[in-house]
N, CA, C and O atoms as CSV, one atom per row, in Angstrom:
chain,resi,resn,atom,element,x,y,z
A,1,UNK,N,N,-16.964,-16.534,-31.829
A,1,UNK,CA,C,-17.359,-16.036,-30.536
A,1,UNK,C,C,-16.500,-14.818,-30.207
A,1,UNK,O,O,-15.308,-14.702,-30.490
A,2,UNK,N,N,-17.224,-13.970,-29.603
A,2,UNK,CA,C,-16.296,-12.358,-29.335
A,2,UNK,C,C,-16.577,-12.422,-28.146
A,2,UNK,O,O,-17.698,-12.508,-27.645
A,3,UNK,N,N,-15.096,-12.363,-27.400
A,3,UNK,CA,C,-15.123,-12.279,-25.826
A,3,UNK,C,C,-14.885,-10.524,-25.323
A,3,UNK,O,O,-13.742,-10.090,-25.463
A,4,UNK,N,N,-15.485,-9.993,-25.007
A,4,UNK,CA,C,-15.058,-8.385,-24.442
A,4,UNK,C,C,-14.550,-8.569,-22.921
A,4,UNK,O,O,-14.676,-9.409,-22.030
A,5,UNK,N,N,-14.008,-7.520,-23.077
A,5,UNK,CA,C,-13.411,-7.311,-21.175
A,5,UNK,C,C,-14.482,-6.926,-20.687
A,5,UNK,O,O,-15.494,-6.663,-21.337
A,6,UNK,N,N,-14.386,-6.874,-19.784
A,6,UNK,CA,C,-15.315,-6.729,-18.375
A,6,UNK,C,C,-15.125,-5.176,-18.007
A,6,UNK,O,O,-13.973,-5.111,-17.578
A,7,UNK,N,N,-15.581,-4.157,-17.974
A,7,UNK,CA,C,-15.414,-2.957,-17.354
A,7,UNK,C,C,-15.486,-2.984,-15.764
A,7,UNK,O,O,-16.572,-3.101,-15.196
A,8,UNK,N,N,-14.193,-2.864,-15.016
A,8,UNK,CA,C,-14.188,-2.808,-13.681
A,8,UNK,C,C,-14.276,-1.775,-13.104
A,8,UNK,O,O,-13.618,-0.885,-13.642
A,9,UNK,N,N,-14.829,-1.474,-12.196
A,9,UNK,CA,C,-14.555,0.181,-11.385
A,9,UNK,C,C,-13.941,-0.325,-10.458
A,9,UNK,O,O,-14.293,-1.406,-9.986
A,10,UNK,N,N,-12.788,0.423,-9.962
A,10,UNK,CA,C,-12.277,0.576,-9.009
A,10,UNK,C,C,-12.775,1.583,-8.327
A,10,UNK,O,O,-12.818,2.774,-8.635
A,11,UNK,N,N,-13.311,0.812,-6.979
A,11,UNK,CA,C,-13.725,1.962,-5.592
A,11,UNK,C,C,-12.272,2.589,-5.311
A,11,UNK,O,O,-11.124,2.150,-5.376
A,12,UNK,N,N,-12.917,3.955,-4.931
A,12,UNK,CA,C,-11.715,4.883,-3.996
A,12,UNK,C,C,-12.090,3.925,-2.636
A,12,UNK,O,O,-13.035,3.160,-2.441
A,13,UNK,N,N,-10.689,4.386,-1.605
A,13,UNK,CA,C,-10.173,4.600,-0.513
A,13,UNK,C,C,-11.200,5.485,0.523
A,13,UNK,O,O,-11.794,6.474,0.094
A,14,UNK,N,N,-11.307,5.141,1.577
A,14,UNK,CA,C,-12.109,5.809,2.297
A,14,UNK,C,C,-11.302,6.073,3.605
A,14,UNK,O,O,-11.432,7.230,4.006
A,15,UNK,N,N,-10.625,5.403,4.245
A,15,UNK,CA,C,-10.069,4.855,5.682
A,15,UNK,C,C,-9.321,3.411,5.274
A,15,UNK,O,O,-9.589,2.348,4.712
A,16,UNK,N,N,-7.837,4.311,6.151
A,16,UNK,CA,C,-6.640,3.299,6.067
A,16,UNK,C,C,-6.131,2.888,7.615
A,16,UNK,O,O,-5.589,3.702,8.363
A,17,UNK,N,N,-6.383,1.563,7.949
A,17,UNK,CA,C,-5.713,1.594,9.469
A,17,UNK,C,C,-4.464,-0.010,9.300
A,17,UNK,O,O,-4.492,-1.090,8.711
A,18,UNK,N,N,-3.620,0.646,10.107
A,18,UNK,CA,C,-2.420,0.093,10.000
A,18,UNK,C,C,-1.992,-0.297,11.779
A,18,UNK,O,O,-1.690,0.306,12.809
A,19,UNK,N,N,-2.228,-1.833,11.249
A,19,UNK,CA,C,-1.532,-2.646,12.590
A,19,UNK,C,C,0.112,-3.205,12.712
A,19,UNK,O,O,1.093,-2.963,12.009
A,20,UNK,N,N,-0.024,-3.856,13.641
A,20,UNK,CA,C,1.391,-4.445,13.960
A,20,UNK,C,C,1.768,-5.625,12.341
A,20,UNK,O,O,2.874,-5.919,11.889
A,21,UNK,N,N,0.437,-6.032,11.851
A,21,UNK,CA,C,0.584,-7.231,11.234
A,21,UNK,C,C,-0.007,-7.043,9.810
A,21,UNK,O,O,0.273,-7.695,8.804
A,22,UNK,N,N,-0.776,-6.141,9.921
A,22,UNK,CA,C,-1.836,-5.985,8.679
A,22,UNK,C,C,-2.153,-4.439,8.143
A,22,UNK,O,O,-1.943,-3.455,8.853
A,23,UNK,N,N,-2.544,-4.385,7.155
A,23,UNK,CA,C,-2.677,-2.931,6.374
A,23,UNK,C,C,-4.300,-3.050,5.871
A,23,UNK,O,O,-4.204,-3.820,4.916
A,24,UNK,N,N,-5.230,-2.821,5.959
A,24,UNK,CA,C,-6.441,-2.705,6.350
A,24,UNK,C,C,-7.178,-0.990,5.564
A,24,UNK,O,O,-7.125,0.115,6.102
A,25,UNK,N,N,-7.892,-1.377,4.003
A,25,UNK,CA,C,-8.481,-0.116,3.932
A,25,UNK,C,C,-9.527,-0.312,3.575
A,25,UNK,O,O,-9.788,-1.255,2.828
A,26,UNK,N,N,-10.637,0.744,4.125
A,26,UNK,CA,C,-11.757,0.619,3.880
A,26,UNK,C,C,-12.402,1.424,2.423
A,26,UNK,O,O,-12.058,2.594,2.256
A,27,UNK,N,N,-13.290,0.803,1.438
A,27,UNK,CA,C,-13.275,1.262,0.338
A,27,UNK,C,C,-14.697,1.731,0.148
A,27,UNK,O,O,-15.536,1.007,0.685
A,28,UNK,N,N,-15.228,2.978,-0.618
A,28,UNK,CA,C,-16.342,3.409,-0.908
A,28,UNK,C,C,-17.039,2.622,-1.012
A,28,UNK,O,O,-17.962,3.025,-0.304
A,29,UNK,N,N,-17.423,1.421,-1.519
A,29,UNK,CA,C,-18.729,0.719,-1.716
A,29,UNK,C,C,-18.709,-0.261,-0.427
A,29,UNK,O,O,-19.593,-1.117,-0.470
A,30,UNK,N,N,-17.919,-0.298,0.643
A,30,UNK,CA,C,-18.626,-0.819,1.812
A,30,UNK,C,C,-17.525,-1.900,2.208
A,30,UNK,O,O,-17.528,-2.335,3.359
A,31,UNK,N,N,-16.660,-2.308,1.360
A,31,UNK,CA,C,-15.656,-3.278,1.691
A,31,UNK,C,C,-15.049,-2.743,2.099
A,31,UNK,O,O,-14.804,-1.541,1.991
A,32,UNK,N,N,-14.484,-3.826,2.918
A,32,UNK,CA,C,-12.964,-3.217,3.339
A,32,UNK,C,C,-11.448,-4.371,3.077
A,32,UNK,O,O,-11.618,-5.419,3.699
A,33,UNK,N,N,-10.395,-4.337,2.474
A,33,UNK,CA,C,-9.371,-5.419,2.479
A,33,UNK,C,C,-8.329,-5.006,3.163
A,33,UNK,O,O,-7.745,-3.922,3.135
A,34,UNK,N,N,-8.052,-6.425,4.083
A,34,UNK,CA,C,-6.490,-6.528,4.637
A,34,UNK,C,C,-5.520,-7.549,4.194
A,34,UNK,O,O,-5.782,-8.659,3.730
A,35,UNK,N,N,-4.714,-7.179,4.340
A,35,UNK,CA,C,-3.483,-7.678,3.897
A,35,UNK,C,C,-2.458,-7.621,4.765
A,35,UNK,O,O,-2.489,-6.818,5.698
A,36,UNK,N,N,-1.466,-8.427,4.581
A,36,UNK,CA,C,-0.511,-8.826,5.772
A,36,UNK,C,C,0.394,-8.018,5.435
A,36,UNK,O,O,0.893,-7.970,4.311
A,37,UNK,N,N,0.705,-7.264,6.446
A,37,UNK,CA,C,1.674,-6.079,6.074
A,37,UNK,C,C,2.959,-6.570,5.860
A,37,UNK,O,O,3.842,-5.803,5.478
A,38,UNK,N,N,3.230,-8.048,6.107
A,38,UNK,CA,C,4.501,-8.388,5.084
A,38,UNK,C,C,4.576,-8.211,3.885
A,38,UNK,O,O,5.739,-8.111,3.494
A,39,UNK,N,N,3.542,-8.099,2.847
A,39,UNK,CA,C,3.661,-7.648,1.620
A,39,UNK,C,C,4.721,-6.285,1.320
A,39,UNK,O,O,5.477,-6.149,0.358
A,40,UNK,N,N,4.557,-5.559,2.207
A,40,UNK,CA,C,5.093,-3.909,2.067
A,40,UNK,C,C,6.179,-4.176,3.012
A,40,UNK,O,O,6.017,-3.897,4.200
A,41,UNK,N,N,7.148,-4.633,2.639
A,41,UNK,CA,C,8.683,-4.656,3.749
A,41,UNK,C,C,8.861,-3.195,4.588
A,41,UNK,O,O,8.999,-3.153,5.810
A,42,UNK,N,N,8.828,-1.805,3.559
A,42,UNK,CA,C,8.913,-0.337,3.705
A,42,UNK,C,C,8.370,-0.306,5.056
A,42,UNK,O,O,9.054,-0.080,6.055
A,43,UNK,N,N,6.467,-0.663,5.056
A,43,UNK,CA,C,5.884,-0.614,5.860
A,43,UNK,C,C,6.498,-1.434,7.587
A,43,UNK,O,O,6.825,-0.878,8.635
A,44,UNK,N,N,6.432,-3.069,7.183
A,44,UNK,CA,C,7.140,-3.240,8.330
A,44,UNK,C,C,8.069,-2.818,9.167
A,44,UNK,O,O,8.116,-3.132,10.356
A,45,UNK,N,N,9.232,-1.734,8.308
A,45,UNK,CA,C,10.415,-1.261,9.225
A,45,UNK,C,C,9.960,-0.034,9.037
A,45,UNK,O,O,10.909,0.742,8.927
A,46,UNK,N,N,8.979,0.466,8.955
A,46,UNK,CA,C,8.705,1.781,9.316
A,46,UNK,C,C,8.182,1.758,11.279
A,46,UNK,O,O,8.135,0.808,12.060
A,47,UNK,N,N,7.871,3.249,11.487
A,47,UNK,CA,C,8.097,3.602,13.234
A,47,UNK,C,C,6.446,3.626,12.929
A,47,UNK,O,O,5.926,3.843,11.835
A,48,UNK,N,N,5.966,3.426,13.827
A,48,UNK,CA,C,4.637,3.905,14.001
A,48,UNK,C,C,4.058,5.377,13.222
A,48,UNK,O,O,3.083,5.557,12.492
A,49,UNK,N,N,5.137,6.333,13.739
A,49,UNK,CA,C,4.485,7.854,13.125
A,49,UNK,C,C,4.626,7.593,12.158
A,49,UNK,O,O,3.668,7.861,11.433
A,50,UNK,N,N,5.872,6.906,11.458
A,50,UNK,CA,C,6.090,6.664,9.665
A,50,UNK,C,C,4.854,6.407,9.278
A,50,UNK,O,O,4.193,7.189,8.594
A,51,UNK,N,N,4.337,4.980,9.798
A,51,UNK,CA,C,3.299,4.385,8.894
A,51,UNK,C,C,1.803,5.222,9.203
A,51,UNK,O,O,0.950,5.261,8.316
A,52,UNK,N,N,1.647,5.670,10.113
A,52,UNK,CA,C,0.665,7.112,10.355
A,52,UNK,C,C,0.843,8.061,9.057
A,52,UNK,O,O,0.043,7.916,8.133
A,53,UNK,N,N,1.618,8.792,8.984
A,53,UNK,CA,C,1.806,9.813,8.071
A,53,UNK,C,C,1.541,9.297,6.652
A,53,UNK,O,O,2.583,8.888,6.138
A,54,UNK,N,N,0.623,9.208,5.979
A,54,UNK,CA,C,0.119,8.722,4.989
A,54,UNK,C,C,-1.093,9.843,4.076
A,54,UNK,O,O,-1.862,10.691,4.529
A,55,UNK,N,N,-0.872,9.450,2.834
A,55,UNK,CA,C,-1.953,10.357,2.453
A,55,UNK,C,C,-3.093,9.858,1.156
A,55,UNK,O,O,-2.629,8.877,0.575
A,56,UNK,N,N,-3.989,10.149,0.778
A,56,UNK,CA,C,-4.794,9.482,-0.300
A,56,UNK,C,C,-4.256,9.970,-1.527
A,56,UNK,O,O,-3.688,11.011,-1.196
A,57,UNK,N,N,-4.097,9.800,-2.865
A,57,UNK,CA,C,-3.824,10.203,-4.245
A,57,UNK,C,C,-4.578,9.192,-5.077
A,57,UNK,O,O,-5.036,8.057,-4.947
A,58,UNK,N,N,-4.462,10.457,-6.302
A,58,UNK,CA,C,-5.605,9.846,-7.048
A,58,UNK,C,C,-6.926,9.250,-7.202
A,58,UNK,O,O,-7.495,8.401,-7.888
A,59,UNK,N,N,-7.285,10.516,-5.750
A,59,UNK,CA,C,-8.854,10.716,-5.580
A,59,UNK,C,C,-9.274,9.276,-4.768
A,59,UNK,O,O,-10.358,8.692,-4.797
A,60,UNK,N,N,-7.978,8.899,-4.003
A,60,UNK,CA,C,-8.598,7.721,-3.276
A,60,UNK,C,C,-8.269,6.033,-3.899
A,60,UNK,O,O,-8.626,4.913,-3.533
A,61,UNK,N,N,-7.464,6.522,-4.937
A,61,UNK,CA,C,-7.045,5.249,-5.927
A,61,UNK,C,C,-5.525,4.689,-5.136
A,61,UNK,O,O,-4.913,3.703,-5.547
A,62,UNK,N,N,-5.227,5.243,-4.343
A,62,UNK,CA,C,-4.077,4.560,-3.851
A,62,UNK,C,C,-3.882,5.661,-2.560
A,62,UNK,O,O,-4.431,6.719,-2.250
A,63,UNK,N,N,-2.654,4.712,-1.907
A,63,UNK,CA,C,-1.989,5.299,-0.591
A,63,UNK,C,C,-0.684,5.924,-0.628
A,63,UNK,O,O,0.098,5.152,-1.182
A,64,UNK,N,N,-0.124,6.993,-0.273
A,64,UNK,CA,C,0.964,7.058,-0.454
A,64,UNK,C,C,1.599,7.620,1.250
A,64,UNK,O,O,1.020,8.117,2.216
A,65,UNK,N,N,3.157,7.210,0.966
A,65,UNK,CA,C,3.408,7.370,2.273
A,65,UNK,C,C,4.607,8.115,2.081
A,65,UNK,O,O,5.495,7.297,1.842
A,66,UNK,N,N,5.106,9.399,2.070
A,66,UNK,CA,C,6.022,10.629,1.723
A,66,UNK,C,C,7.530,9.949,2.382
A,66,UNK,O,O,8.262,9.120,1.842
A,67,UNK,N,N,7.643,10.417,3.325
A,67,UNK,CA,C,8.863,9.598,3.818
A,67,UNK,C,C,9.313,8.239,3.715
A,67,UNK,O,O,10.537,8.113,3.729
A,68,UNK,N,N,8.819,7.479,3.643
A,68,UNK,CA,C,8.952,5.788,3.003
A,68,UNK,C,C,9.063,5.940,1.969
A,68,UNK,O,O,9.994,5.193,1.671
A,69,UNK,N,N,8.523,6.766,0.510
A,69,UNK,CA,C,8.862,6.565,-0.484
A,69,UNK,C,C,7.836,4.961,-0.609
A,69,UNK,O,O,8.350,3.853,-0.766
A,70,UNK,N,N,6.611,5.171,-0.514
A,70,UNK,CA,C,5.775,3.741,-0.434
A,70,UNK,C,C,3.930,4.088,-1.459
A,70,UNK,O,O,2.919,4.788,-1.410
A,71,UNK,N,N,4.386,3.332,-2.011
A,71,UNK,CA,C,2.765,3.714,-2.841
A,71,UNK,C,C,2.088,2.099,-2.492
A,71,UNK,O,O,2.785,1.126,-2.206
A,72,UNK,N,N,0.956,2.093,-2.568
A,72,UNK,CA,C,-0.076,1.032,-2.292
A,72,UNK,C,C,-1.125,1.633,-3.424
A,72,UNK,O,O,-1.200,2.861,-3.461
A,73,UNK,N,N,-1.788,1.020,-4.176
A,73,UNK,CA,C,-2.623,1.073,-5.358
A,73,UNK,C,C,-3.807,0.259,-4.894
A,73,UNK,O,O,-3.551,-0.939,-4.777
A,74,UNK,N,N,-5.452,0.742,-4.503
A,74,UNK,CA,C,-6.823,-0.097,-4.230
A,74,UNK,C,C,-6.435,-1.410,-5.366
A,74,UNK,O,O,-6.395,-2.618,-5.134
A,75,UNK,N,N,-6.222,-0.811,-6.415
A,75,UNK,CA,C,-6.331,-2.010,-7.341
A,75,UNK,C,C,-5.641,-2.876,-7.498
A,75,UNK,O,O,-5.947,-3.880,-8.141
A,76,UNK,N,N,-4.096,-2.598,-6.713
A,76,UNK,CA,C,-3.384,-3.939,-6.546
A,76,UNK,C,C,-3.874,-4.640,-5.630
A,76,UNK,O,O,-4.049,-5.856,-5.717
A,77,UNK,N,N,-4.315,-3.504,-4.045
A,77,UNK,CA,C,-4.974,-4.742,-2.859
A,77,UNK,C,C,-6.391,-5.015,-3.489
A,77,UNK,O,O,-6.858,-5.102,-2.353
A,78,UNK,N,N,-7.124,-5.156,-4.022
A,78,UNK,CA,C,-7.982,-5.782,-4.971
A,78,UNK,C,C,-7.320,-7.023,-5.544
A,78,UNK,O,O,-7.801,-8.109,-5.219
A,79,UNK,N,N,-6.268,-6.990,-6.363
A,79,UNK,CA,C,-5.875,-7.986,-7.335
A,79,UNK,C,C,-4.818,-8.806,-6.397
A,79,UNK,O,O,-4.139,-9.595,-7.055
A,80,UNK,N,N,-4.507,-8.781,-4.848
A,80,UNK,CA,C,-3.593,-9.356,-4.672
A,80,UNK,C,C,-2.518,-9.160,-4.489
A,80,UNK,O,O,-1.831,-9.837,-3.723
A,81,UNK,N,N,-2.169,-8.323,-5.055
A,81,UNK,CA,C,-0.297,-7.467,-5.369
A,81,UNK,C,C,0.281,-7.234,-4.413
A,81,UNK,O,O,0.164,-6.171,-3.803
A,82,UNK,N,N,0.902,-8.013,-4.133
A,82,UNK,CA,C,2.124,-7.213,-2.732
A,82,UNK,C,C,3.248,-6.231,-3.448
A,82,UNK,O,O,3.442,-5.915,-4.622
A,83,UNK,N,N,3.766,-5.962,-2.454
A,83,UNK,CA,C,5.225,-4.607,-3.087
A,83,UNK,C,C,5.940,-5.475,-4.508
A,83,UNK,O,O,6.353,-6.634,-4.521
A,84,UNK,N,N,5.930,-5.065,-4.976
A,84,UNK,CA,C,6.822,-5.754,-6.299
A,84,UNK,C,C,8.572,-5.283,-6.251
A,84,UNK,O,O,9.438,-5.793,-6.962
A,85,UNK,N,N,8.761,-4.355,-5.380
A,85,UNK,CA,C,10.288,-3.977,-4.915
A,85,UNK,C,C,11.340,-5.250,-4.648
A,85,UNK,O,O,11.387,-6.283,-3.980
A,86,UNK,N,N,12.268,-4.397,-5.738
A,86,UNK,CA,C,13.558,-6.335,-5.527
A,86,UNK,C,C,14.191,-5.930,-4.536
A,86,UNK,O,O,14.332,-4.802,-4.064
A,87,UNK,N,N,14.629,-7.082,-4.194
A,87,UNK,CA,C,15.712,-7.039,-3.042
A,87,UNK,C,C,16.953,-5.997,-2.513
A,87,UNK,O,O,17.410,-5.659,-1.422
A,88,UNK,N,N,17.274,-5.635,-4.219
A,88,UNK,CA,C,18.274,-4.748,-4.079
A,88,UNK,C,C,17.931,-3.636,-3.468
A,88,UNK,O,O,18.442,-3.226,-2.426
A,89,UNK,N,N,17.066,-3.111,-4.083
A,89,UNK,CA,C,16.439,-1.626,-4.306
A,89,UNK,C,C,16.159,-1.518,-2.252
A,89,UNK,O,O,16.618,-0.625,-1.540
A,90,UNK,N,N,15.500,-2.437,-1.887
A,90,UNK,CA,C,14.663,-2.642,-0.760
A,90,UNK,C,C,16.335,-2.584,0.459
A,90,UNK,O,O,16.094,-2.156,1.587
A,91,UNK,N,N,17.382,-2.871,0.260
A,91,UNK,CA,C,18.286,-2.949,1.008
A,91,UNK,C,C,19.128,-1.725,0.715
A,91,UNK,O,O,19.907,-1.362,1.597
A,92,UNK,N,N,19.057,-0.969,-0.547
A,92,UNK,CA,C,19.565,0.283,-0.879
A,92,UNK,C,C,18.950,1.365,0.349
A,92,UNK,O,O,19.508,2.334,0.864
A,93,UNK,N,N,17.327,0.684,0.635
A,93,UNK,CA,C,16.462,2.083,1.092
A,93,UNK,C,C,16.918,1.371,2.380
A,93,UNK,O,O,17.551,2.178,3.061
A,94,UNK,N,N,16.817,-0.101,3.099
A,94,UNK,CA,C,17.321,-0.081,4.724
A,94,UNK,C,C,18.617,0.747,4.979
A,94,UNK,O,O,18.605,1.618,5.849
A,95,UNK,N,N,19.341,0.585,4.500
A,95,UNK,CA,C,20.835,0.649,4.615
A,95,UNK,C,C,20.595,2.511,4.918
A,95,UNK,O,O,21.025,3.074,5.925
A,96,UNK,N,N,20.002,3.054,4.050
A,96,UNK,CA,C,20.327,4.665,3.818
A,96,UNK,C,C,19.289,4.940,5.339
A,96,UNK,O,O,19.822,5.774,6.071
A,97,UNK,N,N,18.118,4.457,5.824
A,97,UNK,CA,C,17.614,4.285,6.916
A,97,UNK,C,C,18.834,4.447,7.902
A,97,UNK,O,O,19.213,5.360,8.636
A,98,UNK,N,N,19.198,3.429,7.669
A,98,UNK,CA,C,20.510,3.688,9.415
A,98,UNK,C,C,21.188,4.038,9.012
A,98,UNK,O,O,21.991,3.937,9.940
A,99,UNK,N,N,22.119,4.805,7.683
A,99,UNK,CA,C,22.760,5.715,7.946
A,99,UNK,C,C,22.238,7.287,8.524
A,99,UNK,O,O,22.871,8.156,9.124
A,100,UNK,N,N,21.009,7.244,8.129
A,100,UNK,CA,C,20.449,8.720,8.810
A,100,UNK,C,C,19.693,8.711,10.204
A,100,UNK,O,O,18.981,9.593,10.685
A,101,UNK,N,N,20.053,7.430,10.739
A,101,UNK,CA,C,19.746,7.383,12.011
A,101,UNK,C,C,20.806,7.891,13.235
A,101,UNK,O,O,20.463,7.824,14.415
């Protein structure tokens, strides 16, 4: 028996809206997924304008957010994926936060 993969398309990004609780994007073929913006720590301690200032890359294949230093990938919120960032790394970036505050 010969099993083949499955050819997936990943939809682009269309519209990204960002709540108190959830990260919410709407995708070319009509879906839309949210996710609990605890996944993205970055996101939670970001200011409002932070998490505003956002931009599309890779033609809509992901989110990126310039000042956070924050990428979001359709195909991880597809597959589930929260931030994969360790602990360390994630307290390297709070810490340098309030020192430039």
């Amino acid at each position: 028996m010969t099993i083949s993969k499955a050819e997936i398309s990943v939809p682009a990004a269309v519209k990204v809206r960002i709540t108190s609780d959830a990260l919410t994007v709407e995708l070319r073929d009509g879906r839309a997924v949210s996710v609990p913006l605890a996944w993205y720590p970055r996101l939670v301690h970001a200011t409002t304008k932070e998490r505003g200032d956002w931009r599309f890359i890779g033609k809509g294949q992901g989110i990126h957010w310039k000042e956070l230093d924050e990428d979001v990938s359709v195909e991880g919120l597809l597959a589930g994926r929260h931030s994969s960032e360790n602990q360390a790394s994630f307290k390297r970036w709070l810490d340098g936060r309030a020192r430039n505050k």
